[in-house]
Backbone as a printed PyTorch tensor [residue, N CA C, xyz], in Angstrom:
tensor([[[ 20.4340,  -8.8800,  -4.9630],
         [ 20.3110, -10.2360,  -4.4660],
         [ 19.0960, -10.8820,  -5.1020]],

        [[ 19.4730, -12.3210,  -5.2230],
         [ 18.2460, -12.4790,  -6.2290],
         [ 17.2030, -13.3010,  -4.9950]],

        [[ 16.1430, -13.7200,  -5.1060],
         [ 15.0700, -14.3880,  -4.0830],
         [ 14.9970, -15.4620,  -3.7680]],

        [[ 16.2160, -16.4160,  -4.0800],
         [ 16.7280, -17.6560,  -3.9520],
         [ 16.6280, -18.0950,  -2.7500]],

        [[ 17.5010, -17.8080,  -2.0540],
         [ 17.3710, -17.6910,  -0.3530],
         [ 16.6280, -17.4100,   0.3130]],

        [[ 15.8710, -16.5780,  -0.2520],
         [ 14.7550, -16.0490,   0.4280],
         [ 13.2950, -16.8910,  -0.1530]],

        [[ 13.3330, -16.8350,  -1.0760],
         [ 12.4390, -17.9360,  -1.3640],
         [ 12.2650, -19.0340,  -0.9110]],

        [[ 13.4010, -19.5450,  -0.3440],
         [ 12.8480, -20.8440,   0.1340],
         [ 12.0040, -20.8850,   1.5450]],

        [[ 12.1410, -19.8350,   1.7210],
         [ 11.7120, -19.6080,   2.9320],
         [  9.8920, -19.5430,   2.8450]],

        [[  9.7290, -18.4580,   1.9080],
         [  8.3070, -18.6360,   1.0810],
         [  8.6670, -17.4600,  -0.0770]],

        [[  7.6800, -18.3200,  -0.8500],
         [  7.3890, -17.6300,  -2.5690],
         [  7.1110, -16.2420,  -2.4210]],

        [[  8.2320, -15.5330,  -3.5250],
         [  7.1620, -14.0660,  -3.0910],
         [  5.8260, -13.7300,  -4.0430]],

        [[  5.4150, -12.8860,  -3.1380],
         [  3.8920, -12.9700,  -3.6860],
         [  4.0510, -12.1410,  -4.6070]],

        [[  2.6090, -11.7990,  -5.7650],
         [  2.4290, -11.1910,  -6.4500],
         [  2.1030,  -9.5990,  -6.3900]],

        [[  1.8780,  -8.6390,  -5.0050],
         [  1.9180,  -7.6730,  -4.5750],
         [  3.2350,  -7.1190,  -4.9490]],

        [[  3.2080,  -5.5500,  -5.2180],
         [  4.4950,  -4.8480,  -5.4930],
         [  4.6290,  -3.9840,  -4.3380]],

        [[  3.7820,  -3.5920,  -3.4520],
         [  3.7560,  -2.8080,  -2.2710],
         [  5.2930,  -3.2490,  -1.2130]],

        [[  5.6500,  -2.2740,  -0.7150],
         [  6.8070,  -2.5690,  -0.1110],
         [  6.4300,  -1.9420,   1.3310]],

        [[  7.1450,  -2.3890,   2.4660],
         [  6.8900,  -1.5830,   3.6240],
         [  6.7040,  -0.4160,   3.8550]],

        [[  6.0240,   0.4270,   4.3190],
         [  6.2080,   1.7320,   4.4450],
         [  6.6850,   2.3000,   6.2030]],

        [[  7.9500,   2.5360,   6.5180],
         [  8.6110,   2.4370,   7.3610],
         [  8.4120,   3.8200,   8.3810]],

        [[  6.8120,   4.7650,   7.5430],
         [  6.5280,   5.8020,   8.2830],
         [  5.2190,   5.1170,   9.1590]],

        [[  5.0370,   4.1410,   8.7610],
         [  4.0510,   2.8710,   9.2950],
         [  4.2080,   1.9550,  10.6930]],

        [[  3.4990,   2.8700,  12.3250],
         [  4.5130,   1.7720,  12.8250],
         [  3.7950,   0.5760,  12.6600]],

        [[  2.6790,   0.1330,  12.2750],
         [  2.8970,  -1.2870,  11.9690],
         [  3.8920,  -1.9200,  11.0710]],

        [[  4.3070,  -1.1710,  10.2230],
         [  5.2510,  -1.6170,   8.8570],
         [  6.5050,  -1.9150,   9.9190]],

        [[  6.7940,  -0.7750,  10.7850],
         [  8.1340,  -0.6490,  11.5290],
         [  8.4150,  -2.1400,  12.1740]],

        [[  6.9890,  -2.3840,  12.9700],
         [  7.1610,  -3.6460,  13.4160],
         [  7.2400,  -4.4530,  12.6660]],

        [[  6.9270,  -5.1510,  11.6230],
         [  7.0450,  -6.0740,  10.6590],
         [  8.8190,  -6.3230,  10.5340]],

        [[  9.1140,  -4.9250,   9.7900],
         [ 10.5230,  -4.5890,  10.1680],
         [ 11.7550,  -5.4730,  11.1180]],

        [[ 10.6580,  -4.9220,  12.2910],
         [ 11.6940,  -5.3040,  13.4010],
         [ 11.3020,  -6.8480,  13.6750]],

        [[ 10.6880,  -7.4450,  13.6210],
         [ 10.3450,  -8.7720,  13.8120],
         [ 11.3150,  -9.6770,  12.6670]],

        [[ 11.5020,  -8.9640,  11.6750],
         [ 12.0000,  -9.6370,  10.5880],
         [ 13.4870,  -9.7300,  11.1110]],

        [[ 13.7000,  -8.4590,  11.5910],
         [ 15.2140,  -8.6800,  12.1530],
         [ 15.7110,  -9.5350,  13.2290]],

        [[ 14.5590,  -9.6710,  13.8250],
         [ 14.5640, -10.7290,  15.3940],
         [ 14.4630, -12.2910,  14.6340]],

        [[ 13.8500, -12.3870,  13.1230],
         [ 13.5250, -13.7510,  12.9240],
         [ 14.8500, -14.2770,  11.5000]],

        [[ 15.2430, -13.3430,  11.2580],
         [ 16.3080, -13.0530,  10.2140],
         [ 17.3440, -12.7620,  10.4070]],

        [[ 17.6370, -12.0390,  10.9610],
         [ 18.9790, -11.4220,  11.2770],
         [ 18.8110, -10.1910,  10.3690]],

        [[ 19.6270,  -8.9820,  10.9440],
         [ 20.1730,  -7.8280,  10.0260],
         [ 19.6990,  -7.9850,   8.4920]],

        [[ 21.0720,  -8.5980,   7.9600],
         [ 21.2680,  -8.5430,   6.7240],
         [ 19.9650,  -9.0390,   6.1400]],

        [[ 19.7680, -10.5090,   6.0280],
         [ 18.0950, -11.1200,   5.2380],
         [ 17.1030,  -9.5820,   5.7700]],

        [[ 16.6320,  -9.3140,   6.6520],
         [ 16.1980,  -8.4300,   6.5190],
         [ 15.6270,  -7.3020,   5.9600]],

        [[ 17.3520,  -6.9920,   5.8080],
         [ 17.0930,  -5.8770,   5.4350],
         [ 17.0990,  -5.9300,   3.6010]],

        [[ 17.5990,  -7.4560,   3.1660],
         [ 17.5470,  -7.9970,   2.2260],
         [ 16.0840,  -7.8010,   1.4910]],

        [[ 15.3300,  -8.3190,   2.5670],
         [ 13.9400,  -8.5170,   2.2840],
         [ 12.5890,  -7.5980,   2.0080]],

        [[ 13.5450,  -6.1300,   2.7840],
         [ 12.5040,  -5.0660,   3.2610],
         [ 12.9870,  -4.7640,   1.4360]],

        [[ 14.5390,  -4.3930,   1.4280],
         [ 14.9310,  -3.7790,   0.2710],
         [ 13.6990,  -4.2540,  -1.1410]],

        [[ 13.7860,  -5.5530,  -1.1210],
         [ 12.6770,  -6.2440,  -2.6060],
         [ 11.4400,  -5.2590,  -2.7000]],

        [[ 10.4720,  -4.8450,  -1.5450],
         [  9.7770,  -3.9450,  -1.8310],
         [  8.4740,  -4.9890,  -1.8770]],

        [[  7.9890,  -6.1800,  -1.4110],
         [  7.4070,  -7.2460,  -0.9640],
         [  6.6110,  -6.9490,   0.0710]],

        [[  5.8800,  -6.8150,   0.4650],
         [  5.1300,  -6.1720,   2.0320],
         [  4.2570,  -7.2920,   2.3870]],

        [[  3.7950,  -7.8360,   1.2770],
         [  3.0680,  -9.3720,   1.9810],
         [  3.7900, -10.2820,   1.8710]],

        [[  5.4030, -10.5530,   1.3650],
         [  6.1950, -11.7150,   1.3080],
         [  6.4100, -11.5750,   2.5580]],

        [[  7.2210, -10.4960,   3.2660],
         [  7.5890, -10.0160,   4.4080],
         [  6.6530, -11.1120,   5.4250]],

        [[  5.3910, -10.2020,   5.1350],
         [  4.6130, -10.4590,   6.5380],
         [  4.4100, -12.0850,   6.2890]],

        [[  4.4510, -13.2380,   5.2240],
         [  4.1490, -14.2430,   5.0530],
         [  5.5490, -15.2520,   5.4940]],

        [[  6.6410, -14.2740,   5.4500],
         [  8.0330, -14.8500,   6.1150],
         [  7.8810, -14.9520,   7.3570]],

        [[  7.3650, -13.6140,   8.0180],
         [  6.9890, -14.1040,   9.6400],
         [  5.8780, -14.9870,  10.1900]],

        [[  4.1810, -14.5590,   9.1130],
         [  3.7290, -15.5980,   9.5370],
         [  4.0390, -17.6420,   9.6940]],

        [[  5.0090, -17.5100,   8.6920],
         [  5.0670, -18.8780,   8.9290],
         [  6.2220, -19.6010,  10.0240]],

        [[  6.7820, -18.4280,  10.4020],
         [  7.4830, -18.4660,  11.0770],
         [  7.3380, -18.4470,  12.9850]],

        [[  6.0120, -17.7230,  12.8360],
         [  4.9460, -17.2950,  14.0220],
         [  5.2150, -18.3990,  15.4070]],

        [[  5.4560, -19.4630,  14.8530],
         [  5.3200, -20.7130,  16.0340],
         [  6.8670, -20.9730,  16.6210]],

        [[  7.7480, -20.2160,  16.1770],
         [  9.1090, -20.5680,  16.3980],
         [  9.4650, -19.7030,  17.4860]]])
C-alpha cells in the first residue's frame, strides 16, 4: 500500500523505527491506532515500520 491515504492524514516522518509490539507502550500506540483507524489502516500503518508517523497520526488526532 502506498502512503497516499495515509498521508493525508500526516506526512511520514523521516525515522525508520517501526513499533516494537514486545513494547507495551508500542502495544498501546497499536491499539489506539485501531480505536482511531479501524483494523485495516492500522494495521496498514503499523506494517510501514513508521513509529513516529504512528504516534503523530494519533497525536493529531488526540482531541477527537
Amino acid at each position: 500500500m502506498s502512503q497516499g491515504a495515509l498521508g493525508v492524514l500526516r506526512p511520514p516522518s523521516d525515522m525508520t523505527d517501526g513499533l516494537d509490539l514486545s513494547d507495551p507502550a508500542d502495544v498501546d500506540v497499536a491499539t489506539r491506532l485501531r480505536d482511531v483507524l479501524g483494523d485495516f489502516f492500522a494495521d496498514k500503518l503499523i506494517a510501514m515500520g513508521d513509529a513516529a508517523w504512528a504516534r503523530a497520526v494519533l497525536n493529531d488526532h488526540s482531541s477527537s
